[in-house]
C-alpha positions in Angstrom: 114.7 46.5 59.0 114.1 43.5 57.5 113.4 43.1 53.8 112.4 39.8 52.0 111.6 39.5 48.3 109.9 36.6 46.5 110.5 37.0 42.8 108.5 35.3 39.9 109.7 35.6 36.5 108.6 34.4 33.0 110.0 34.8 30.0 109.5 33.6 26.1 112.3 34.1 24.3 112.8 33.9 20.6 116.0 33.5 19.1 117.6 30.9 16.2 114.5 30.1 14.8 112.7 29.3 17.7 110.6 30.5 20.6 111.1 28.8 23.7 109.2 29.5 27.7 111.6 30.1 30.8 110.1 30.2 34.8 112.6 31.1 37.6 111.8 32.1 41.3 113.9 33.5 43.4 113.9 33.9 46.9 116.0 35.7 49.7 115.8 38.5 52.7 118.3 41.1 54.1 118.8 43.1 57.2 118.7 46.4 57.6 120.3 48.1 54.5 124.0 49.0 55.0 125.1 45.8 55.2 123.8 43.0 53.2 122.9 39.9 55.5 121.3 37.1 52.7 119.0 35.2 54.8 117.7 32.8 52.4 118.6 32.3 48.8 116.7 29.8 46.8 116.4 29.9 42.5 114.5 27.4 40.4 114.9 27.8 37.2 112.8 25.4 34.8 112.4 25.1 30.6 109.8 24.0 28.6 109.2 23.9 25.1 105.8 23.3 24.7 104.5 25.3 27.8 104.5 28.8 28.0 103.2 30.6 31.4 102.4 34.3 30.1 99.0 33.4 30.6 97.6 35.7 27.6 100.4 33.8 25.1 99.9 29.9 26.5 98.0 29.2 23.5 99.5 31.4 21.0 103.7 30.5 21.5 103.7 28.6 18.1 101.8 31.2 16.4 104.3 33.9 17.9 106.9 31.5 16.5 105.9 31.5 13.2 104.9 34.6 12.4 108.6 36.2 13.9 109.7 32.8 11.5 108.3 35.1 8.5 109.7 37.6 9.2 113.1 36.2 10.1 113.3 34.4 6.7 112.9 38.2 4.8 115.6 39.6 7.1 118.3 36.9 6.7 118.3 37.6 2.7 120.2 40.9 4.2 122.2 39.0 6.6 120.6 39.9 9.9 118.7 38.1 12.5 116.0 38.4 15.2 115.5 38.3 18.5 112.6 38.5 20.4 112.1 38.7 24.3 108.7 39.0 26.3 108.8 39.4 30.1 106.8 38.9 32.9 108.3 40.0 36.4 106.6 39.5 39.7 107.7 40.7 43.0 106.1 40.3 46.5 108.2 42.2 49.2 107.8 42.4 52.5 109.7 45.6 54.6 109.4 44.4 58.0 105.7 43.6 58.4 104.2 45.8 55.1 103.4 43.5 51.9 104.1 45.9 49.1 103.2 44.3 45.4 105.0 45.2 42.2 105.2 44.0 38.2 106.2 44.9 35.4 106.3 43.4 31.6 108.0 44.2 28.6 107.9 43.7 25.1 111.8 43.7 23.9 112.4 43.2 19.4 116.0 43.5 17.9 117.1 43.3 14.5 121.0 42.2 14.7 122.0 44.1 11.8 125.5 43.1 11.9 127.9 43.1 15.5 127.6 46.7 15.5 124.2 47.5 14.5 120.6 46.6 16.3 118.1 48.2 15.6 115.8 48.2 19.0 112.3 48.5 19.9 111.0 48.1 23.6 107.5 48.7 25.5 106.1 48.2 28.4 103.4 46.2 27.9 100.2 45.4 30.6 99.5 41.9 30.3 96.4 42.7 32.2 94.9 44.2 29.2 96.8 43.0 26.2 96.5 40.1 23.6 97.9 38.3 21.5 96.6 40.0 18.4 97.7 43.0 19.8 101.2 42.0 20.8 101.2 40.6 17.0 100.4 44.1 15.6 103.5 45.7 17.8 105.7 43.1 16.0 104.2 43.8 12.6 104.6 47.2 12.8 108.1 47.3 14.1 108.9 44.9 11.1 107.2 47.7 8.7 109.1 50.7 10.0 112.7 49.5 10.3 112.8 47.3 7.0 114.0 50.0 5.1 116.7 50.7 7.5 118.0 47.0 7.0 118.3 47.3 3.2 119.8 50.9 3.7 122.7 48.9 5.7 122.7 46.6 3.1 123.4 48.2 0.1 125.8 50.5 1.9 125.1 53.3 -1.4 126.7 57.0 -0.2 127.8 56.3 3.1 128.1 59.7 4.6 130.4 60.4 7.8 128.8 62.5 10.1 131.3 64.5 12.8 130.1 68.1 13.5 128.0 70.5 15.0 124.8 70.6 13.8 122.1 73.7 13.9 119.1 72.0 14.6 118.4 68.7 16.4 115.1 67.4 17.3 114.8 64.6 19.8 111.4 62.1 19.7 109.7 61.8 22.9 111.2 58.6 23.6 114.8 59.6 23.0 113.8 63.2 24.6 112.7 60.9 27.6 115.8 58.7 27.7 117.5 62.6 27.5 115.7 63.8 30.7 116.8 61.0 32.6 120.4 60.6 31.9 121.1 64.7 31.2 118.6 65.9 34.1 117.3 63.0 36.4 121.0 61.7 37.6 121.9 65.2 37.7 119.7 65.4 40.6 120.5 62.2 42.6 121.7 62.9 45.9 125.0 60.9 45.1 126.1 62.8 42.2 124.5 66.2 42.7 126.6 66.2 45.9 130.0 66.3 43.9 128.9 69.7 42.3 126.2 71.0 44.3 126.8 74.5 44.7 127.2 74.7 40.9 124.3 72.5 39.9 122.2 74.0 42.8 122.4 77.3 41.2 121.6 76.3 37.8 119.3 77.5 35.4 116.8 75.5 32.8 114.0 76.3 30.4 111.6 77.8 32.0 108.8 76.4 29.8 110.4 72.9 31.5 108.5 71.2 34.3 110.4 67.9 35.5 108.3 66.1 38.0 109.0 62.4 39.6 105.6 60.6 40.0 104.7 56.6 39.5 100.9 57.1 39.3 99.4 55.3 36.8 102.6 53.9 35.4 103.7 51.7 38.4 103.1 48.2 35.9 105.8 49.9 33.8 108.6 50.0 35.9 107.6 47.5 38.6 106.9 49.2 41.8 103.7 50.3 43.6 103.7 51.7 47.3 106.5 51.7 49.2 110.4 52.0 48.4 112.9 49.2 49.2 113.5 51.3 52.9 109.9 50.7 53.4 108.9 54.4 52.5 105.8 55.9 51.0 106.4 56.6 47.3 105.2 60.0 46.7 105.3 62.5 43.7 107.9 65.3 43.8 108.8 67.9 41.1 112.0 68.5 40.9 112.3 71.1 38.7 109.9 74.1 38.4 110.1 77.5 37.2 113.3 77.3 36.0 114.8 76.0 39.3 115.5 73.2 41.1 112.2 72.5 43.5 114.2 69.4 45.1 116.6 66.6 44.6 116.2 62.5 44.4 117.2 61.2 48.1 117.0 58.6 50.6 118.4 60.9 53.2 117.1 64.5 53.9 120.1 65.8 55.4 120.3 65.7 51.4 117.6 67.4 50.6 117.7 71.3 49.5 114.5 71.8 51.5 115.4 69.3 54.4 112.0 67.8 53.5 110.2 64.9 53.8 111.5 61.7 52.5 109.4 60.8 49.0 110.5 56.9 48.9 113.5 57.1 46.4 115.2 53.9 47.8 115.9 51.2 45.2 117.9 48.0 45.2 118.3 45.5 41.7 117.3 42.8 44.3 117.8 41.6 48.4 121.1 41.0 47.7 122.0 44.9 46.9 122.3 48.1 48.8 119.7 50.4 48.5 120.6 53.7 46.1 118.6 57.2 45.5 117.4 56.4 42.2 114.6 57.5 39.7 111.2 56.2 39.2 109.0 57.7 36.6 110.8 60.9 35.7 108.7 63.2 33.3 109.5 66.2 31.3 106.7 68.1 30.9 105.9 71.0 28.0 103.2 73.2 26.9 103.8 74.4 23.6 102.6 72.7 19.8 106.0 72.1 18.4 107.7 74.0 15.1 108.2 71.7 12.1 111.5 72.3 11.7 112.6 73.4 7.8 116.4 72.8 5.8 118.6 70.4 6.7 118.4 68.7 10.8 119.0 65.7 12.8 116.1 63.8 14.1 116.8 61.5 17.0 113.9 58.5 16.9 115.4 56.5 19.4 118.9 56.2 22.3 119.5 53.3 23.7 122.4 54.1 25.6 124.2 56.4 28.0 126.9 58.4 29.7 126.6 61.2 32.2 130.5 62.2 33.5 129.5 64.7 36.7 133.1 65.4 37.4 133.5 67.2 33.9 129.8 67.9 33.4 129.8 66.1 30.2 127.3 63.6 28.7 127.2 61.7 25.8 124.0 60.3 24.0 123.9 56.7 21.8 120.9 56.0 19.9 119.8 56.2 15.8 118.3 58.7 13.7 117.9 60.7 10.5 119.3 63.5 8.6 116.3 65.2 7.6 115.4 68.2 5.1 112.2 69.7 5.3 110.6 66.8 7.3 112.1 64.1 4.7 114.4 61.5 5.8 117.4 61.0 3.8 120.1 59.5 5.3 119.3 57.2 8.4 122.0 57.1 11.2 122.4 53.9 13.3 124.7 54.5 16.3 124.1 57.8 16.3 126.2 59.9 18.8 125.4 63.1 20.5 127.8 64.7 22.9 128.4 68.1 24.4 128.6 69.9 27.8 125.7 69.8 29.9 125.4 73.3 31.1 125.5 74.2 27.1 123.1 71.6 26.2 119.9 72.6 28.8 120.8 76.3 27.7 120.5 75.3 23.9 116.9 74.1 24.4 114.8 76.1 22.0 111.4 74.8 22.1 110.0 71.8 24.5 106.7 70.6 22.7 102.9 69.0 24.1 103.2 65.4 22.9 104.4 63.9 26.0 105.2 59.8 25.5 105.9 57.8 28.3 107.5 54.9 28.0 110.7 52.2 30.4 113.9 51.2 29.9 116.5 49.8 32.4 119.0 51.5 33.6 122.5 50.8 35.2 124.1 52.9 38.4 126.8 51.5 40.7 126.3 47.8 38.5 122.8 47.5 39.8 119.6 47.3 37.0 116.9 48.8 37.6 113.9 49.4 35.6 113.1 53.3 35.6 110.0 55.6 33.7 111.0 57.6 30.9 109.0 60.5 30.1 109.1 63.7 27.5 107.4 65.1 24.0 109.5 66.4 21.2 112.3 69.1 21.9 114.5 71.4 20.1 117.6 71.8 20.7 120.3 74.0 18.4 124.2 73.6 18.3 124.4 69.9 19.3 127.9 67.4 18.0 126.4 65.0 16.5 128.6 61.7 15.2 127.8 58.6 13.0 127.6 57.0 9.6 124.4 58.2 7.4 123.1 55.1 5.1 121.4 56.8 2.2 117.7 55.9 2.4 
């Protein structure tokens, strides 16, 4: 097999107070996939300040610039800064003699709070059918939502420490989605559900959960389209249904519970890396209208970050959120933790709601990034440890 990948990038960045435009190709092959054989290697990498190539922003990069300006100067009088990163990623690929394809972009904000806080908003974005205005109204409303949690921070008034196990937690649909994937989609990649799977293989989850695996519709998200980096069909495949595990994420079908087909799991950061089983788009689905939860409870808005341990089936969950009572916030929680034993936490699930959100994020296995779906609506879940510092709102 042979595999070569021309890779188009472009990027505005803002960051000190100003927005620049970056362009970088770059250009290689490999051979076959268990051993990496570079071919060709060739990266450009240019910078302009006055040119920007996103297309639907090359006349708008000093209005962009301005208005994150205004913003920036109302932030700093509570010592934080802003970043802002948009990203347009092209890839043609060609697996032996089949053109596959792909793109993605992405809208990426931060608020550096201090060296330990950000406060972090991130979209896929479809430059295809977006505009400026529109990409201005994301950044105004991010601005609107999170301003109260920067003078929270600020005026550090009746900082409470948070360590203990909570009776009711609900997770957004994004950070419900980041949950599926770290708690339930590396579960089920070949590599790691083969260090436990007699005991993962007889598992039981919700059975009001569906988890399925399936790109259509969302390929601009997450930059893929056809075929896998072995050249394979990409196909749909639920993995969980019924309560049970339908089938597991592999590039091998010796793997495979069923010793079925091969789907087109086979992802690589780039020519230069090996090929892994890793996720695509992986969606939990629900049926049910959710219960507004009542008293006191912890609402997760958003994680960021991850850690899934196989070998002691523990996980633990980084992200920010509220206490809440009665639907009001009152305390707001950056760097929120949640961690527990996995087994515990898919049995704790009480109620999986209809508000699916789907939504991308990268994420890194074996030190190669990848850019994977992320797909859930609002869950339930009761007993959950929760850690971090409430800032009274």
């Amino acid at each position: 097999m042979i595999f070569k990948q021309y890779i188009q990038e472009y990027c505005i960045k803002y960051i000190n107070n100003k927005a620049i435009s970056y362009y970088s190709i770059d250009e290689g092959s490999r051979k076959e996939y268990s051993k990496i054989e570079v071919v060709k290697n060739e990266v450009v990498y240019k910078e302009s300040n006055l040119i920007n190539p996103l297309a639907f922003l090359e006349n708008h990069i000093k209005e962009l610039e301005m208005l994150l300006n205004y913003y920036s100067k109302d932030i700093c009088k509570y010592n934080a800064s802003i970043v802002c990163y948009i990203k347009d990623h092209l890839e043609t690929v060609t697996i032996n003699e089949n053109l596959d394809k792909r793109y993605y972009n992405l809208l990426r904000l931060v608020i550096k709070v201090n060296s330990n806080i950000n406060i972090i908003f991130e979209e896929p974005i479809n430059i295809n059918e977006i505009s400026f205005i529109k990409i201005k109204a994301m950044i105004d409303n991010f601005f609107k939502e999170n301003h109260h949690k920067v003078v929270a921070i600020y005026n550090k008034q009746n900082l409470l420490k948070i360590d203990s196990v909570f009776k009711e937690v609900e997770l957004a649909p994004i950070s419900s989605g980041y949950f599926c994937h770290e708690i339930i989609g590396h579960l089920l990649e070949n590599d790691i559900f083969n260090i436990k799977r007699d005991q993962i293989s007889k598992m039981e989850f919700p059975k009001q959960m569906t988890v399925v695996d399936d790109i259509e519709g969302h390929q601009h998200k997450i930059g893929l389209n056809k075929l896998d980096d072995l050249g394979r069909e990409i196909k749909p495949l639920t993995l969980i249904d019924s309560s049970k595990i339908n089938e597991i994420i592999s590039i091998d079908n010796k793997d495979n519970l069923r010793k079925s087909d091969l789907y087109g799991f086979a992802r690589s950061q780039d020519y230069q890396h090996t090929p892994l089983s890793r996720m695509r788009m992986t969606i939990l689905k629900g049926n049910k209208l959710i219960t507004p939860l009542k008293g006191e409870y912890i609402h997760v808005s958003s994680i960021t970050n991850g850690e899934f341990i196989p070998y002691k089936f523990t996980y633990k969950l980084i992200g920010e959120g509220y206490i809440k009572y009665n639907q009001n916030s009152i305390f707001y929680i950056p760097n929120l933790e949640i961690e527990g034993n996995i087994v515990d936490i898919l049995n704790n699930i009480s109620e999986i709601g209809d508000d699916l959100t789907i939504s991308s994020r990268f994420c890194v296995k074996k030190n190669q990034v990848v850019r994977v779906g992320i797909g859930a609506p609002t869950i339930h879940i009761t007993n959950v440890k929760v850690k971090g510092v409430g800032y009274e709102l």
